[in-house]
GUKOLDREN-140820 format. One record per residue: z, y, x of N, C-alpha, C, CB in turn; residue in one letter. Coordinates in steps of 0.05 Angstrom, whole numbers, padded with zeros to 5 digits, always signed. Each point is the difference from the previous one (the first is absolute). Glycine has a CB too. Example, Ala and Ser with C-alpha at 12.3 -4.5 7.8 and 13.67 -1.06 7.14 Angstrom:
2
+00156-00114+00264+00000+00024-00018+00000+00024+00018+00025-00023-00038A
-00039+00044+00031+00001+00024+00016+00014+00022-00015-00043-00013+00024S
***
This chain:
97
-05414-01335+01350-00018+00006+00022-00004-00024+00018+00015+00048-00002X
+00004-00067+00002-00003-00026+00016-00018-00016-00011+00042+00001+00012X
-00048-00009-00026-00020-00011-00019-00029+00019+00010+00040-00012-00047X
-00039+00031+00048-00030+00011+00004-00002-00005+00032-00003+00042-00041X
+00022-00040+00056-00010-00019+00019+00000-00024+00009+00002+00029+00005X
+00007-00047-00019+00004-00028+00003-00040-00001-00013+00075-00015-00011X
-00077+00027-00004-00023-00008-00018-00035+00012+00023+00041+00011-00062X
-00023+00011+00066-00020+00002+00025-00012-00014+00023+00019+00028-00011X
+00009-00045+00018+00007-00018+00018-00026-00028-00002+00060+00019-00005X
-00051-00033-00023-00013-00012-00008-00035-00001-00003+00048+00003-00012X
-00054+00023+00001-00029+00011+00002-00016-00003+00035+00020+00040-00045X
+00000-00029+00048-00015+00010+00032+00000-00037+00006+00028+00065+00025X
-00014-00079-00026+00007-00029+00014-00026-00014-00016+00063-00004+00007X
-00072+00006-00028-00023-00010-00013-00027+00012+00014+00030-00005-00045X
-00029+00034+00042-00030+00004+00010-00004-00016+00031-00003+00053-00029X
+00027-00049+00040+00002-00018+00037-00007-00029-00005+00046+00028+00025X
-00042-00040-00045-00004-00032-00003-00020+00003-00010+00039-00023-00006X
-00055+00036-00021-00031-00002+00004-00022+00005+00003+00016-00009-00008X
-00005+00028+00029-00019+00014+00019-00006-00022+00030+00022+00055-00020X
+00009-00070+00019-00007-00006+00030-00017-00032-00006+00050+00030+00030X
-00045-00040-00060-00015-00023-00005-00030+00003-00002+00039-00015-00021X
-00041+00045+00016-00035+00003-00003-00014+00012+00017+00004+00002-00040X
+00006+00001+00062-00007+00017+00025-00024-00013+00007+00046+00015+00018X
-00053-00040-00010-00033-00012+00006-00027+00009-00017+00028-00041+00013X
+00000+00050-00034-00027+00008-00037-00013+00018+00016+00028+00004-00056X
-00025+00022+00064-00003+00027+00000+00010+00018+00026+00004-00010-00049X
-00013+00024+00058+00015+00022+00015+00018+00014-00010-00032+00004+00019X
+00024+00011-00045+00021+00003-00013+00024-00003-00010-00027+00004+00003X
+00027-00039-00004+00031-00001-00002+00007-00001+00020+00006-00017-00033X
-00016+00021+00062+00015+00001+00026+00013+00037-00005-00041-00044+00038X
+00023+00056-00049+00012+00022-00003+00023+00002-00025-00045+00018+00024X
+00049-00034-00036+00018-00001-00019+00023-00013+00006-00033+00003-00026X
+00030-00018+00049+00021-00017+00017+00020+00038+00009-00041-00065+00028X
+00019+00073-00010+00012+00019+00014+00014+00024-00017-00035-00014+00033X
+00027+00016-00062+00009+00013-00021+00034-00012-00007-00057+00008-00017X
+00056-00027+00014+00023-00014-00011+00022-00003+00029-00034-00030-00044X
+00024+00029+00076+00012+00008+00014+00018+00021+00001-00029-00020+00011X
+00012+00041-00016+00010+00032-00002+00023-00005-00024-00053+00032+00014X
+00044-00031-00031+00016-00006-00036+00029-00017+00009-00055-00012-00038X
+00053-00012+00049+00027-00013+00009+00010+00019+00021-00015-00050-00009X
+00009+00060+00035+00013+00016+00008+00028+00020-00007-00045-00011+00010X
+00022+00021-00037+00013+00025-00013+00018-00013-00021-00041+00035+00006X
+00039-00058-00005+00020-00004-00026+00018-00016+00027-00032-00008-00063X
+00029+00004+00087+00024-00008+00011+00015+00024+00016-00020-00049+00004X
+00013+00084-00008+00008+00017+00016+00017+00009-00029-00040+00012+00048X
+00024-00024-00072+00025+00009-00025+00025-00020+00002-00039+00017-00039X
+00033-00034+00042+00029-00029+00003+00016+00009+00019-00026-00045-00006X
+00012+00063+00033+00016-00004+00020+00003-00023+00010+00018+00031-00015X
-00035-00039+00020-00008-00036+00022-00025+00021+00015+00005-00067-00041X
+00013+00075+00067-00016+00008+00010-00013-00022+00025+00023+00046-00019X
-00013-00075+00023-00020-00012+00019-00027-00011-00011+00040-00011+00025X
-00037+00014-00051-00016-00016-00025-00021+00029+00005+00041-00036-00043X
-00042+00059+00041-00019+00014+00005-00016+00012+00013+00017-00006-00017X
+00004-00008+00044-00015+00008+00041-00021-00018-00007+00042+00003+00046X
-00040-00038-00063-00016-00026+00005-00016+00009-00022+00031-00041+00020X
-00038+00056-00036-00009+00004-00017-00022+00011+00007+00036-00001-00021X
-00032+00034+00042-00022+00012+00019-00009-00010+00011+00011+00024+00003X
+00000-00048+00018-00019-00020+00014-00024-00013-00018+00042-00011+00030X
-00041-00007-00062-00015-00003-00010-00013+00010-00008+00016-00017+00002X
-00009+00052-00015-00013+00014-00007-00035+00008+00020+00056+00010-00024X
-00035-00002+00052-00026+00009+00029-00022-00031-00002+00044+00034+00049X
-00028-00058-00046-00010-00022+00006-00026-00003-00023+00050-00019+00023X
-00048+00018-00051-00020-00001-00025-00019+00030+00003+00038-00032-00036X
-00034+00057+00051-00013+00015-00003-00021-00008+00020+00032+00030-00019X
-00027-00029+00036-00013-00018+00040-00018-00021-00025+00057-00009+00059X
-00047-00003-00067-00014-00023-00010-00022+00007-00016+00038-00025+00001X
-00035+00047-00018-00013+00007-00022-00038+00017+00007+00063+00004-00023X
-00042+00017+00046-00016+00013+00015-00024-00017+00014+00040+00031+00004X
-00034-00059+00015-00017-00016+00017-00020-00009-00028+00040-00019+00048X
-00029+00012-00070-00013-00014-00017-00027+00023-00011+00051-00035-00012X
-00046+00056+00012-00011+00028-00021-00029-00002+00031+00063+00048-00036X
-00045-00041+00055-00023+00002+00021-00022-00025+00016+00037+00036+00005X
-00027-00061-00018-00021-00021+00001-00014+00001-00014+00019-00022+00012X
-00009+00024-00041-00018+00006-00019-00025+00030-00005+00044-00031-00014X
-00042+00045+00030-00013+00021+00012-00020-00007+00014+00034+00023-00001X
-00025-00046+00021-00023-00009+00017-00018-00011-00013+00022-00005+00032X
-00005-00011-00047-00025-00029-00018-00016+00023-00017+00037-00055-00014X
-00033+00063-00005-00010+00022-00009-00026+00011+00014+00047+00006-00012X
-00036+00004+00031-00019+00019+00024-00022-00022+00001+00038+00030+00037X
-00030-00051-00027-00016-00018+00008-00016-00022-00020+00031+00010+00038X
-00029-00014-00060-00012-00009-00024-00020+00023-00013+00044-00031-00007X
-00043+00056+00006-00011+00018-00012-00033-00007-00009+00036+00030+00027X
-00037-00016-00038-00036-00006-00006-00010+00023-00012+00001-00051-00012X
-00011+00064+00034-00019+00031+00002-00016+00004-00035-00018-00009+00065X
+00016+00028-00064-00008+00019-00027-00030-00020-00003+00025+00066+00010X
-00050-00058+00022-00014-00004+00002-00011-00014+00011+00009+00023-00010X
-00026-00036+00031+00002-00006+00025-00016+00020+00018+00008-00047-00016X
+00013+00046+00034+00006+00016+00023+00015+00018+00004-00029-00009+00003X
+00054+00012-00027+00012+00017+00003+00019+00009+00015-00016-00008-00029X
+00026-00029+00034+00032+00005+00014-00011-00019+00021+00046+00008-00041X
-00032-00008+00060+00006-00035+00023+00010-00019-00010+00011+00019+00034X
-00026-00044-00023+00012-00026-00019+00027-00003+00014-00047-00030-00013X
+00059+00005+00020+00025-00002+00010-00011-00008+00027+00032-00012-00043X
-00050+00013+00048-00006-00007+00040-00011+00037+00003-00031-00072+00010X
+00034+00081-00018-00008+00039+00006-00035+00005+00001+00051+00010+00042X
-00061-00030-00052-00030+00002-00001-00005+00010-00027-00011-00038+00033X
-00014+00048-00036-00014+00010-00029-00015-00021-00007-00004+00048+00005X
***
């Protein structure tokens, strides 16, 4: 059973290294950062290193905050790049037709 979590250990420590190298790629791997947060957590509440999993939540909240600001910029740009069905359908990005 030590082995399945030593091996866990390992897993979770990989997706955190390349998730956090590709985080500029994508939003997503900001959300995969925050995945592999949670995942180390839980494999440090199985070790019993419990200061390793207080710092763990901090990164975890910290990559979600992050993930979230990123999802909702991208909402704006979105909003604001759009290009109506027709013309006149929507407001351009100054609120005129």
């Amino acid at each position: 059973m030590n082995w399945l979590l030593e091996t866990f250990g390992y897993l979770t420590q990989v997706i955190l290294l390349v998730s956090y190298a590709m985080e500029t790629k994508s939003r997503w791997w900001t959300a995969a950062f925050a995945i592999g947060c949670f995942l180390a957590g839980v494999y440090a509440m199985l070790a019993h290193a419990w200061p390793f999993a207080a710092s763990e939540v901090f990164w975890l909240v910290g990559a979600w905050i992050k993930f979230r600001a990123q999802t909702r910029m991208l909402t704006k740009y979105q909003r604001a790049t759009a290009i109506p069905l027709y013309e006149g359908s929507a407001p351009d990005a100054f609120g005129k037709n």
